[in-house]
N, C-alpha and C positions, 0 to 999 in steps of 0.2 A: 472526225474518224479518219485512222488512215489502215489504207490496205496497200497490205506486202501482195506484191505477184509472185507466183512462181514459175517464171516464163522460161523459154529458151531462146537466145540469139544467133546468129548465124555468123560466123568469126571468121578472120584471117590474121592469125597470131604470128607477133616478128618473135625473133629467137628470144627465149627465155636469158635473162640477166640470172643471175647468182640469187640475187631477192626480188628486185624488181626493175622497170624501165620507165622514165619520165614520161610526160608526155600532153599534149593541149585539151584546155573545156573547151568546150565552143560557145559561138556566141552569137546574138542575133544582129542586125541592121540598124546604125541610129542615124538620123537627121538633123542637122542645127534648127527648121523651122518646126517646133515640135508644135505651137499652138495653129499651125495653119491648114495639115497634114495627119489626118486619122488613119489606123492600121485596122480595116473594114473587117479584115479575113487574115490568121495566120495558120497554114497548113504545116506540119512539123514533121517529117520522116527521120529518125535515129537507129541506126546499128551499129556495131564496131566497128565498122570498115567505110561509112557513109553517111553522110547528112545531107538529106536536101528539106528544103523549105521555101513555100509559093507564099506571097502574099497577094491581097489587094489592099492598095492605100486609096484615098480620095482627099483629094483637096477642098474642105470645108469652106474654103473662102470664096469672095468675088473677084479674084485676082491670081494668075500666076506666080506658084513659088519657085525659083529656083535655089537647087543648093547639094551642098556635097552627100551624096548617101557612102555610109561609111562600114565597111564589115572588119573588126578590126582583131586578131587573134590574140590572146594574151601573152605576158612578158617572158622570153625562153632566156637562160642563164645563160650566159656565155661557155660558162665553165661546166652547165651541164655534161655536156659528151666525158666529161673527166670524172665526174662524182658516178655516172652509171651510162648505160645504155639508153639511147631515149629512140622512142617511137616515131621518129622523122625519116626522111629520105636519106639514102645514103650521099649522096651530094649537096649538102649542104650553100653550094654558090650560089645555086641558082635562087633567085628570089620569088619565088613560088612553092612556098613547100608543101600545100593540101593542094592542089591545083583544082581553083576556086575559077569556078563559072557562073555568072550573072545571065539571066535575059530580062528584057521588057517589054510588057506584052508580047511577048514570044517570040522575041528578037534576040538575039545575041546582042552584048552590051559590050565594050570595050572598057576593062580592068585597068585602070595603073595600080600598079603595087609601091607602096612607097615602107622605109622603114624609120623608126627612131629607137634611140636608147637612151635607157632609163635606169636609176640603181634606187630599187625599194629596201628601205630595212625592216625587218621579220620577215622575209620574201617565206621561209618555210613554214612557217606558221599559215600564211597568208591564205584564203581561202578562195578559189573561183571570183568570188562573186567580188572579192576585195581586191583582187585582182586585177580585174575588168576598171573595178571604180575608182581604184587609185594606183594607176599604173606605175607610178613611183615619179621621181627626180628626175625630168629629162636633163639629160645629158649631149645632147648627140653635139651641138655648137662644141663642146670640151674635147670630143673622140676629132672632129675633125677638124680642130685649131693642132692635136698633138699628132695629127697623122695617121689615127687611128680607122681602120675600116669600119665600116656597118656590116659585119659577119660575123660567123657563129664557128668556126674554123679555130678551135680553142690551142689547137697546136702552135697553127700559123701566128695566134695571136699572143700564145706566149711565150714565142721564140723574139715577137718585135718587142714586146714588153721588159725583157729581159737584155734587149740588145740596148737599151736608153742610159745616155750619160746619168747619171748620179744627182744633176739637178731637176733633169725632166722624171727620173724616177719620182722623186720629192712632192714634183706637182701633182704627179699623177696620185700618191697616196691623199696627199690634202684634199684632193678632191673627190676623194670616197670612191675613187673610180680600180684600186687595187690594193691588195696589200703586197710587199715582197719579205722576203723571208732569207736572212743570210747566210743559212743552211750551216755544217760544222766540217769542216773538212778532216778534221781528227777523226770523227765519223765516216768518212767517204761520202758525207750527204751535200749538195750540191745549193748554191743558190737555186730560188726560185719565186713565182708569183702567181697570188691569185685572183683574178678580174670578177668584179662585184658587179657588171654593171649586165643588163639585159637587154635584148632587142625586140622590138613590138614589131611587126609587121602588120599593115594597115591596108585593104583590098578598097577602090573608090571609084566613085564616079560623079559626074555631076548630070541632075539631073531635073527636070521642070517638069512641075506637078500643074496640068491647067488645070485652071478656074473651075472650081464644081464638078469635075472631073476623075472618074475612077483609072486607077493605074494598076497593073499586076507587074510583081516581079516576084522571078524565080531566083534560087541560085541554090548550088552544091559544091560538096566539095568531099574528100576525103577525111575522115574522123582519126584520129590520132590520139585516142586515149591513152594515159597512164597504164600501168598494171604490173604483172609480174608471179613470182611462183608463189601460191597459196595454200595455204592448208585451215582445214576447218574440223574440228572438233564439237560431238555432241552429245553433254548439253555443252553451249560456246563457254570455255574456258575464261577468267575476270579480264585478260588483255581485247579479249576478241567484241568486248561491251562498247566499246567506241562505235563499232561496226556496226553490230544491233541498233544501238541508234540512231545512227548516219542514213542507212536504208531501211532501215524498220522490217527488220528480218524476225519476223515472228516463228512458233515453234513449230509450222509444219514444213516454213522453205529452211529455217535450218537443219531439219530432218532431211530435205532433200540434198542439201547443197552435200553432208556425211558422207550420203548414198552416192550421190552421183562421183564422191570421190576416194570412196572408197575403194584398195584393191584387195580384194579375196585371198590373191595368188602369194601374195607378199614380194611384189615384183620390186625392180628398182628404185620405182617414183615412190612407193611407197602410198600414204594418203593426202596427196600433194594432186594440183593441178594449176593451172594460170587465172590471175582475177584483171578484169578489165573493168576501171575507174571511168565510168562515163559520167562527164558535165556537160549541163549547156545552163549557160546563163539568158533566163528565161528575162529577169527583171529589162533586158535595155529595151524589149516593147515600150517599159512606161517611159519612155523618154520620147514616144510620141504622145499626140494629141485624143487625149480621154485613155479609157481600157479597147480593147482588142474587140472587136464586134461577136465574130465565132474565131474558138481557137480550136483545133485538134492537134493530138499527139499522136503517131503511129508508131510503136515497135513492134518489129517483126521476128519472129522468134526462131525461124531456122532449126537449125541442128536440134531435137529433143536431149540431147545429154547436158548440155547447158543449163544453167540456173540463173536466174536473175532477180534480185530485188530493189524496190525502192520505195519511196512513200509516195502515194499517189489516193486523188479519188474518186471515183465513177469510172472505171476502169470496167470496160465493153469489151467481149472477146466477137470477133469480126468475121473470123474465119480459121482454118486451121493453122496459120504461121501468123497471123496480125493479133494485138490487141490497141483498143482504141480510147483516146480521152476525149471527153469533149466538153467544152466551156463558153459560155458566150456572156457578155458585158464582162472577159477578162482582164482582171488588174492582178498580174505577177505579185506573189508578195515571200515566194522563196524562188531559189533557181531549184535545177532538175540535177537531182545525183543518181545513179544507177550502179548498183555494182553487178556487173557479171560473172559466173564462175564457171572454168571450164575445164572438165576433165581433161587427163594426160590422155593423149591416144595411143591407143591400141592397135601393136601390132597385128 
């Protein structure tokens, strides 16, 4: 069975794009020692604007594991900032862009950030969760034999791209890393090029699990959903059936999503407001050792004008802004999509 909610979340919405703005799933913690190393406890906190998550692991064996614990975000386009707005920091240099925090056992833990790039084909098609599993071609030994930085500065990058002699262009298309395009000057339209490849940013640490020994770790970060401006019709019009599916928007939250975006007055926005795309790719628990001992999900529902659906089930209402899931011997066998929708405001 699955049940739609009819929640509300608690938002902080970047500037509306024209349709909409890219933006990251999230994703859980994996391990290379996956048979030695069980995930006892996963606690799950998600809103717009935040994700944290506490684990306990233990180490099932008689022997200390050491090894890299890995949070890794999925593949962002280079050429993203050009095709739309996306839901990042405005300073893109810096290599931290959710500013992601670890503890253990209730210690602060020391992050390296590291990045690579990769160029997946059907990247648009490609779903979260495919995303994560097959992060595409790396590349990165190819970007930095031609000179090429590890940035997301789509300007900067196609001002170098376009500055390259005629034979390192050549290489750079053989190797699936760009197209250029000769543009028509009869036209006034100019050369130009478009960069295919992506950059993964990767948050680590290394860390030793002793012998028979339980471990907590925490970590947060800033949630950076996709989304953009919405409109919902009821009953949902034949395009909008994707959607019904996707979050299993049954007919009483699509009666609400109407209402809550509906304007009376016939103002500007019309029956329009902003929808926030939230992922988290639940499956990379199973890449530890057995299912999840107790799993909980908390969203918090904030603001009542907001709308929320998804597929979900046993779904606990907690208190007046929490609803809660709970699961124990869990084995992931879909990741978690949520759509949020959130009226225009009122002046």
């Amino acid at each position: 069975m699955r049940l739609c909610l009819c929640l509300v979340l608690i938002s902080a919405s970047p500037a509306l794009a024209n349709d909409g703005f890219g933006g990251l799933s999230a994703t859980g913690l994996t391990f290379g020692q996956t048979e030695a190393v069980a995930m006892e406890e996963e606690r799950l906190f998600i809103g717009i604007d935040r994700v944290t998550v506490d684990y306990v692991f233990r180490n099932t064996t008689g022997r200390d594991v050491t090894g890299e614990v890995i949070f890794p975000l999925p593949p962002i386009g280079v050429w993203a900032g050009y095709e739309g707005m996306m839901n990042l920091p405005e300073d893109l240099s810096q290599p931290d862009l959710v500013g992601f925090t670890a503890t253990v056992d209730g210690q602060p833990v020391a992050v390296a950030i590291d990045r690579i790039a990769v160029v997946q084909e059907n990247w648009e098609s490609a779903t979260p969760a495919e995303q994560y599993d097959t992060p595409g071609r790396e590349v990165t030994a190819d970007l930095e034999r031609l000179g090429i930085p590890l940035a997301l500065d789509w300007v900067a990058l196609r001002e170098l791209l376009l500055s390259f002699p005629e034979e390192k262009r050549n290489e750079v298309a053989a190797l699936g890393l760009a197209e250029y395009y000769e543009g028509d000057a009869a036209q006034d339209i100019p050369p130009d090029v478009w960069g295919a490849w992506s950059i993964v940013t990767r948050y680590h640490w290394t860390q030793t699990f002793r012998a028979g020994k339980e471990l907590r770790i925490g970590h947060s970060y800033t949630n950076r959903p996709p989304g953009g401006l919405f409109y919902w019709s009821e009953p949902p019009e034949d395009y909008q059936q994707a959607l019904v599916d996707q979050y299993c928007i049954d007919a009483a939250t699509s009666r609400a999503m109407a209402k809550a975006l509906e304007s009376p007055g016939g103002d500007e926005y019309g029956n329009y407001g902003t929808a926030f795309y939230l992922s988290y790719v639940l499956r990379t628990a199973n890449s530890w050792a057995g299912p999840i001992g107790r799993f909980s999900l908390t969203l918090d529902k904030g603001d009542p004008g907001n709308v929320i659906s998804l597929c979900a089930e046993g779904v606990r209402k907690t208190g007046p802004t929490t609803f809660v899931i709970e699961k124990t011997d869990y084995t992931p066998g879909r990741d978690l999509e949520v759509l949020v929708v959130q009226p225009m405001p009122k002046e």
